[in-house]
Every structure is written in structure tokens, then in C-alpha cells.
C-alpha positions as CSV (number, residue, x, y, z in Angstrom):
1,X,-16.1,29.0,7.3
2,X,-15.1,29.4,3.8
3,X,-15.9,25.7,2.2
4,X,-19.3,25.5,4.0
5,X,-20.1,28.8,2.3
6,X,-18.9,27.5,-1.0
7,X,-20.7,24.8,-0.1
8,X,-24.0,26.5,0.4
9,X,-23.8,28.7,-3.0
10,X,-23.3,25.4,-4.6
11,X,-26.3,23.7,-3.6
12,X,-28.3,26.9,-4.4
13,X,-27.1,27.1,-8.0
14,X,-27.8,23.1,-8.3
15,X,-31.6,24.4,-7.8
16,X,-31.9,27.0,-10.5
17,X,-31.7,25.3,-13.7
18,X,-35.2,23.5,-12.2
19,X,-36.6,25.9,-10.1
20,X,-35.3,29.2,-10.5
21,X,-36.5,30.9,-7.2
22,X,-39.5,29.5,-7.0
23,X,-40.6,28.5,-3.4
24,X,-43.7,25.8,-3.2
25,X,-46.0,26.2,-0.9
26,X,-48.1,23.4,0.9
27,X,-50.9,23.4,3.1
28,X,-50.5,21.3,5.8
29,X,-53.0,19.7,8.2
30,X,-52.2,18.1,11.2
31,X,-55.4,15.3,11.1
32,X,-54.9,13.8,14.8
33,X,-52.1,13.6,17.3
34,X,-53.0,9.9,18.7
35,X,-50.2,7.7,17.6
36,X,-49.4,4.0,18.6
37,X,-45.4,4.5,17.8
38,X,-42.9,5.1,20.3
39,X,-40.6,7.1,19.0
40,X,-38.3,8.0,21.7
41,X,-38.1,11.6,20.4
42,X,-41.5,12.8,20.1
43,X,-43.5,14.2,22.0
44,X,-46.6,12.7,21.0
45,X,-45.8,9.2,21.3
46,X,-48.4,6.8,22.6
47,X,-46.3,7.0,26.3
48,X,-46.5,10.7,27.0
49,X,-49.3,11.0,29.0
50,X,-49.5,15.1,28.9
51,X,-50.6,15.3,25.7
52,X,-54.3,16.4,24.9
53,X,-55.3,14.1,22.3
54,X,-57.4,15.2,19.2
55,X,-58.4,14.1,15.8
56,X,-60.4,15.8,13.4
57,X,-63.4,14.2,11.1
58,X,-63.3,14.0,7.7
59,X,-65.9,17.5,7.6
60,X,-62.9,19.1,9.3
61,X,-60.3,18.5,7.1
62,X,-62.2,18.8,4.3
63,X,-63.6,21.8,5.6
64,X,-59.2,22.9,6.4
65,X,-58.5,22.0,3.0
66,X,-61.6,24.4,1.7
67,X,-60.2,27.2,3.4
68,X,-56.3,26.3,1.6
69,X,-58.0,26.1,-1.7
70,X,-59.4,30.2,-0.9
71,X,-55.9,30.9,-0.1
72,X,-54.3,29.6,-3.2
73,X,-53.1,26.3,-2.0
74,X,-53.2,23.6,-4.5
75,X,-50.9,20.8,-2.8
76,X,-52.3,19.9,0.6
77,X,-50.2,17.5,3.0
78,X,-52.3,15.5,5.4
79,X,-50.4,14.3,8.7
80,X,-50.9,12.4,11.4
81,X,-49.3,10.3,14.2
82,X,-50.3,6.8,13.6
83,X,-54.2,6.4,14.2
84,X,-56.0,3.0,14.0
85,X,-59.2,5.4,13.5
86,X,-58.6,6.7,10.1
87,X,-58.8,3.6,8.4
88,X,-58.5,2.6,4.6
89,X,-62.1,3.2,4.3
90,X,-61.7,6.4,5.9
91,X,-59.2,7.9,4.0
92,X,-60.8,6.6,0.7
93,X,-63.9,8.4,1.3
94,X,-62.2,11.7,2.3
95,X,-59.5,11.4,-0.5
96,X,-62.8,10.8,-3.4
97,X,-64.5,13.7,-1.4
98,X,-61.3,15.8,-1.6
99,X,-60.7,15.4,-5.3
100,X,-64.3,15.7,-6.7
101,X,-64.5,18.9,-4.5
102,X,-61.7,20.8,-5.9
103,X,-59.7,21.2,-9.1
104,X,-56.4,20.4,-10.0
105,X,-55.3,19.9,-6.1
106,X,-52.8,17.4,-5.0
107,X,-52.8,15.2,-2.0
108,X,-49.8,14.5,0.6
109,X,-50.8,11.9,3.1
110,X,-48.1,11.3,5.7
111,X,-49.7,8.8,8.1
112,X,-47.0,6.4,8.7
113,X,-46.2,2.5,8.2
114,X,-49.1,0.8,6.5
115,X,-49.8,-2.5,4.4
116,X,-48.7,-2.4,0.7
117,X,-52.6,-2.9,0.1
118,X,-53.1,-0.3,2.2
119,X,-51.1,2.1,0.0
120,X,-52.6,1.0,-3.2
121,X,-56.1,1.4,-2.3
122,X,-54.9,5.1,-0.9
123,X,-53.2,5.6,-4.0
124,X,-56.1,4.4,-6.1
125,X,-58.2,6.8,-4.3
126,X,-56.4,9.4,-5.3
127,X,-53.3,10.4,-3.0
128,X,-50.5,11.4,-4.9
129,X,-47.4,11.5,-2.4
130,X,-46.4,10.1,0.5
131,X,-44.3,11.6,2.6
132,X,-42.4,8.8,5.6
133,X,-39.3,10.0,6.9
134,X,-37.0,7.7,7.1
135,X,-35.5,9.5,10.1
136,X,-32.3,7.4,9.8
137,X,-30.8,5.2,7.3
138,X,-28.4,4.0,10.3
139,X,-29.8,0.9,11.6
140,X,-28.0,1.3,15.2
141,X,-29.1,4.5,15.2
142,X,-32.7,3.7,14.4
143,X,-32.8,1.3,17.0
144,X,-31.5,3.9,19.6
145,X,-34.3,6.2,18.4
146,X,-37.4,4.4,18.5
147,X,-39.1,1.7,21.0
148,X,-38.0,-2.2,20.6
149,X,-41.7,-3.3,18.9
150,X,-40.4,-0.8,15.6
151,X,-38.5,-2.2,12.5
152,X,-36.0,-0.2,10.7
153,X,-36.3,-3.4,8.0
154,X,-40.3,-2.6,7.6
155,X,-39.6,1.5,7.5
156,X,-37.1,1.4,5.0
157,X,-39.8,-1.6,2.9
158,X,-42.3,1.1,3.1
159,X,-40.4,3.5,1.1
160,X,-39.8,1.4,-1.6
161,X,-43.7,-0.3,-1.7
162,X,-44.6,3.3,-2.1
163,X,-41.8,3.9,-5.0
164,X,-43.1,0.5,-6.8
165,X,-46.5,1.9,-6.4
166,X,-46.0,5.2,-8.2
167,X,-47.1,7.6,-5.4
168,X,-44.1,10.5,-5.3
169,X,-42.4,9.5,-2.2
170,X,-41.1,11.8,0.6
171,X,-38.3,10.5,2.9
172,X,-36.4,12.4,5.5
173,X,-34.3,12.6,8.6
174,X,-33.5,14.1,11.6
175,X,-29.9,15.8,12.3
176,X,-28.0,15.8,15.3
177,X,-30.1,13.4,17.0
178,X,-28.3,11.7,20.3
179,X,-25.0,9.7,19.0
180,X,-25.5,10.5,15.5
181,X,-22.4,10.6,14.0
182,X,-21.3,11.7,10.6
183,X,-21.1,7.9,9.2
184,X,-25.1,8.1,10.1
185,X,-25.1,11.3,8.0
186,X,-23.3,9.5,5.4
187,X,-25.8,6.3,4.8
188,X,-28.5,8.8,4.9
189,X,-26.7,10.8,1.8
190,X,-26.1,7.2,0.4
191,X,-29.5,5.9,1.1
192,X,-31.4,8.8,-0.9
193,X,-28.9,8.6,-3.7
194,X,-30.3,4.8,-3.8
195,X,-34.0,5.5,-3.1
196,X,-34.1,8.8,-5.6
197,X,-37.3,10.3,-3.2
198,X,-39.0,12.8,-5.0
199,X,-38.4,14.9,-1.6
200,X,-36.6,14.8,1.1
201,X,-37.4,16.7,4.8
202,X,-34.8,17.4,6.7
203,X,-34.5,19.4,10.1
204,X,-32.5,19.2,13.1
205,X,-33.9,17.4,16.4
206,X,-35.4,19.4,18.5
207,X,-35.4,17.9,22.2
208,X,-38.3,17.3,23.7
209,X,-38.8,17.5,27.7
210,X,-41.6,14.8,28.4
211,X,-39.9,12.2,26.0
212,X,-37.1,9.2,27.2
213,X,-34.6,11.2,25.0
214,X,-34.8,14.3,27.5
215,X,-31.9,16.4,28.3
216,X,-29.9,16.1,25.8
217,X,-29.1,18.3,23.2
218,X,-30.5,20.0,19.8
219,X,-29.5,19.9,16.7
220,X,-27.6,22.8,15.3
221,X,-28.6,25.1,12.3
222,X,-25.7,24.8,10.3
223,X,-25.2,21.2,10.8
224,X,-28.6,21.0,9.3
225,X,-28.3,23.5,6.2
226,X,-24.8,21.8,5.5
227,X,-27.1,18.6,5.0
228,X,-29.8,19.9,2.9
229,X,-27.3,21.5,1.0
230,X,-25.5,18.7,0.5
231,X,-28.5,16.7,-0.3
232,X,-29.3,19.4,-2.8
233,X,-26.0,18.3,-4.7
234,X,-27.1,14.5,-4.3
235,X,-30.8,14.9,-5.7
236,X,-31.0,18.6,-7.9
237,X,-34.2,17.5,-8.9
238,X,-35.7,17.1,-5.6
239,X,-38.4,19.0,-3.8
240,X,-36.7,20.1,-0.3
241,X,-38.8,21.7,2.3
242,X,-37.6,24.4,4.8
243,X,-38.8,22.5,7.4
244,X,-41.3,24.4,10.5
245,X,-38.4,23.1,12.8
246,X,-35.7,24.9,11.3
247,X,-37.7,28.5,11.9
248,X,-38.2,26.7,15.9
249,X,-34.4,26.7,16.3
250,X,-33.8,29.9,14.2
251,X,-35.8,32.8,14.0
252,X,-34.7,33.0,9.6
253,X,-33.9,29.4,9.7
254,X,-36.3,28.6,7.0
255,X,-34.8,31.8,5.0
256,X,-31.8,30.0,5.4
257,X,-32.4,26.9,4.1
258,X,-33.9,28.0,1.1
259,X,-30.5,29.6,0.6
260,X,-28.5,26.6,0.3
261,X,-31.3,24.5,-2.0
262,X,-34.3,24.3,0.0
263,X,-37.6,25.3,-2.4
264,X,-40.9,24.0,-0.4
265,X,-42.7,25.5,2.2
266,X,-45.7,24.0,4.5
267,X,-47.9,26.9,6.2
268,X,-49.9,25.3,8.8
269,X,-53.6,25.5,7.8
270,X,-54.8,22.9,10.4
271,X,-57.5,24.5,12.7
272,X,-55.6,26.8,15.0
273,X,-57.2,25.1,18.4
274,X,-55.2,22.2,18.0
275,X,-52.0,23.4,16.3
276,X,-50.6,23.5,19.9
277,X,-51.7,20.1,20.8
278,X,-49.9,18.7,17.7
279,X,-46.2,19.1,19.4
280,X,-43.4,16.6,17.9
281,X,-41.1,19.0,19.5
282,X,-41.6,21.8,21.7
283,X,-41.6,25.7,20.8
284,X,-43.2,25.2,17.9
285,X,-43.7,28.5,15.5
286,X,-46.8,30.0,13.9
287,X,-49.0,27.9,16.5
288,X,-51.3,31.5,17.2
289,X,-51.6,32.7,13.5
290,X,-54.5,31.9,10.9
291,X,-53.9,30.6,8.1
292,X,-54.3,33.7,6.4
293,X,-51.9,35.4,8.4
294,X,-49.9,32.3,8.0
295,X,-49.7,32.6,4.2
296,X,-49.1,36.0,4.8
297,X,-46.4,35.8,6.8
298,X,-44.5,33.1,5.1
299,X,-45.1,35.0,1.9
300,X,-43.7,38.4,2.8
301,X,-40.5,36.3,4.3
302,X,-39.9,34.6,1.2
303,X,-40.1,37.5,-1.1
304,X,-37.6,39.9,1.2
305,X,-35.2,36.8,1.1
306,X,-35.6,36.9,-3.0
């Protein structure tokens, strides 16, 4: 289709007065897979009862981040389904550990909703983004999405305590999810205008078998890049990752997105016992490799895509 290729070559020329073709790369680690949210899409939700649970211990991930730091990583993204283990006192001692260990690193926690105190003692700790996608800035569609006890009202707070609190804030949101429709699409574009996240993840929904929202279907790839893209136009400025679930649905799906504006990407340096075990959505990519064959890899496909 000719305007959605216009489209794309658009968003991919808003990128190069900032980034040239530069690709980030981030090292993420999946901390634990227990989470106490029931979101209706994911597959490790606290209902799904076939999920092996696991979470690592701050010598783990410091040990995960160690290994990053050999492979060149400087940005490291910790994520985790929402764990009443790692508490604020947790995460204060591995964030001082992590940034007296290593030079010049970064940190990324995405661990969900927490108090605004929470965040400013993280943040005083030394974590320097936050990443909480917002999944949907449609509040119907929200409520559709996750279980009855979750508040679009405090999600959408969240973003904007982390703002006022001078982390750089990650949103996101999920495309073709059941009844979205393109006025969903439309508040999200409108919502991230307003908000001005420092990054935005976007990939498609990926349905997941054990979940309440089984049987119906995915997301589609260009539905998805027409959204980065046009979220490219929207924010140049902004960090946008090829997400991990656009290479599930597409074998060059990442490759893709960084055609039409993407420029992050988020090897999986977790250790690779549990990568499996950490399963939003199912089919998930890279889940055998190292992570040096994962910076490998993702490094080769970058540089034959220019």
C-alpha cells in the first residue's frame, strides 16, 4: 500500500536528525515471574496455575548484569511481574550494589505500580528509568483487559509520579488487542503526545492459551509498525524499542521496525534456565541462546539491515 509505505519512510527520516542509524542496545533481565496482577492477557498472571514460578536473588542479577557489563552493555532493564518480595529495601540495596560495581551503567526497573515514595526512594537509589506500559490509554478498553481489582486511574497516576520525579519514563501499549479499535489507537497517539515518555514499547498482542483472553486473535505486524511509525512522527525524540514480540510474530519483525523509526533493542541476558519460564505470551524467541550468542545474533541482524 502506497501511503503506509510513505508512511513508514517518513517515520524513518524523523529518526535521523537524532539518531542517525544507531540502534541501542539494552540488557534485559527478567528478575521473577510471580505477579499479583491479573492481566487478562498474560500468561503469568497470578491465576495461571501452569506456570513454574521463579525469582532470582539480588547475587543473580547482579551476577546477570556482570556478565552484560563483559558484553558491552551499559543500560540494563530490570523486569518483573509484580513481586511483594522485592521490596523497597531490596531494590535499594541491589540498585547501590549495582552502581558502585560498575561504571557509567544505567538502570531500567520495570516492576509495575508502586507508591510515589516508593519511586523516590528507587530513584534516589539510583534507577534512572522506568519503564510501565500503559497498555491502553482507552479506559473501556483497559477495563476489558485487566481483572476488576486494577485501576486504569492509578496506571495512568503512575506515569506521571514517575515524570514529576525525574526518572526517564517508559510507557507503552499493546496493538490489536480484543475490541481495540482505531479510536483506542487514537487516545494512545493522543495520550503520549500529552505525557512526552522518553520511550515508548509498542508490540502487537500475542494470544496466549492458558489466559481468560484465549482464542482470539493476534495482533498483526503491519498494524503494529504503522503505530510505531506513527508514534515516531508524534515523539522524534523518543527512544522506541523493536520489541522481542514483534520478532515472535515475524521472523524480521524487529528488522522491520527499526525501519519505520524503531532504534532500541533488549537482548535477553536473564539466566537462560528461566527465560522459558518468563512467558507473557507464548513462542517466545531467543529463549535457548546465551547471551553471548544473543548479542551476537542481534548484532549481525542489525548490521545486514544497515
Amino acid at each position: 500500500n502506497y501511503d503506509t509505505e510513505y508512511l513508514f519512510q517518513k517515520a524513518y527520516q524523523a529518526k535521523l536528525p537524532y539518531y542517525q542509524k544507531r540502534v541501542f542496545l539494552r540488557g534485559l533481565v527478567e528478575i521473577s515471574n510471580y505477579c499479583k496482577m491479573g492481566c487478562r492477557y498474560c500468561g503469568i498472571n497470578y491465576k495461571v496455575h501452569t506456570v513454574d514460578r521463579y525469582r532470582l536473588s539480588k547475587d543473580e542479577i547482579i551476577a546477570c548484569c556482570e556478565e552484560g557489563y563483559f558484553l558491552g552493555y551499559r543500560t540494563f532493564v530490570l523486569q518483573g511481574g509484580e513481586d511483594a518480595f522485592y521490596t523497597d529495601a531490596f531494590l535499594v540495596d541491589m540498585l547501590q550494589e549495582l552502581k558502585a560495581k560498575f561504571n557509567n551503567i544505567r538502570v531500567t526497573l520495570s516492576l509495575g505500580e508502586r507508591s510515589y515514595e516508593s519511586y523516590k526512594v528507587l530513584k534516589e537509589a539510583g534507577a534512572d528509568r522506568y519503564l510501565l506500559r500503559h497498555e491502553t490509554a482507552s479506559k473501556r478498553l483497559y477495563e476489558h483487559l485487566h481483572a476488576e481489582f486494577m485501576s486504569f486511574d492509578n496506571r495512568m497516576k503512575c506515569l506521571y509520579n514517575l515524570k514529576e520525579l525525574g526518572y526517564q519514563v517508559g510507557a507503552g501499549f499493546m496493538v490489536g488487542s480484543p475490541t481495540q479499535t482505531n479510536e483506542d489507537l487514537v487516545k494512545d497517539l493522543r495520550f503520549l503526545k500529552e505525557l512526552n515518555p522518553e520511550m515508548c514499547g509498542i508490540g502487537p498482542y500475542l494470544c496466549h492459551s492458558d489466559t481468560e483472553l484465549a482464542g482470539n486473535d493476534s495482533g498483526t505486524l503491519t498494524e503494529t509498525l504503522i503505530m510505531v511509525a506513527l508514534v515516531r512522527l508524534i515523539l522524534p525524540k523518543a527512544l522506541l524499542p523493536a520489541t522481542t514480540a514483534l520478532g515472535t510474530l515475524d521472523k524480521l519483525g524487529r528488522e522491520n521496525a527499526l525501519k519505520v523509526g524503531a532504534n532500541v533493542m533488549m537482548p535477553n541476558i536473564s539466566p537462560t534456565e528461566n527465560r522459558e519460564l518468563y512467558e507473557i505470551y507464548q513462542n517466545k524467541i531467543c529463549t535457548g541462546d546465551t547471551s553471548v550468542q544473543c548479542r551476537g545474533c542481534i548484532e549481525t541482524r542489525i548490521e545486514a539491515f544497515g
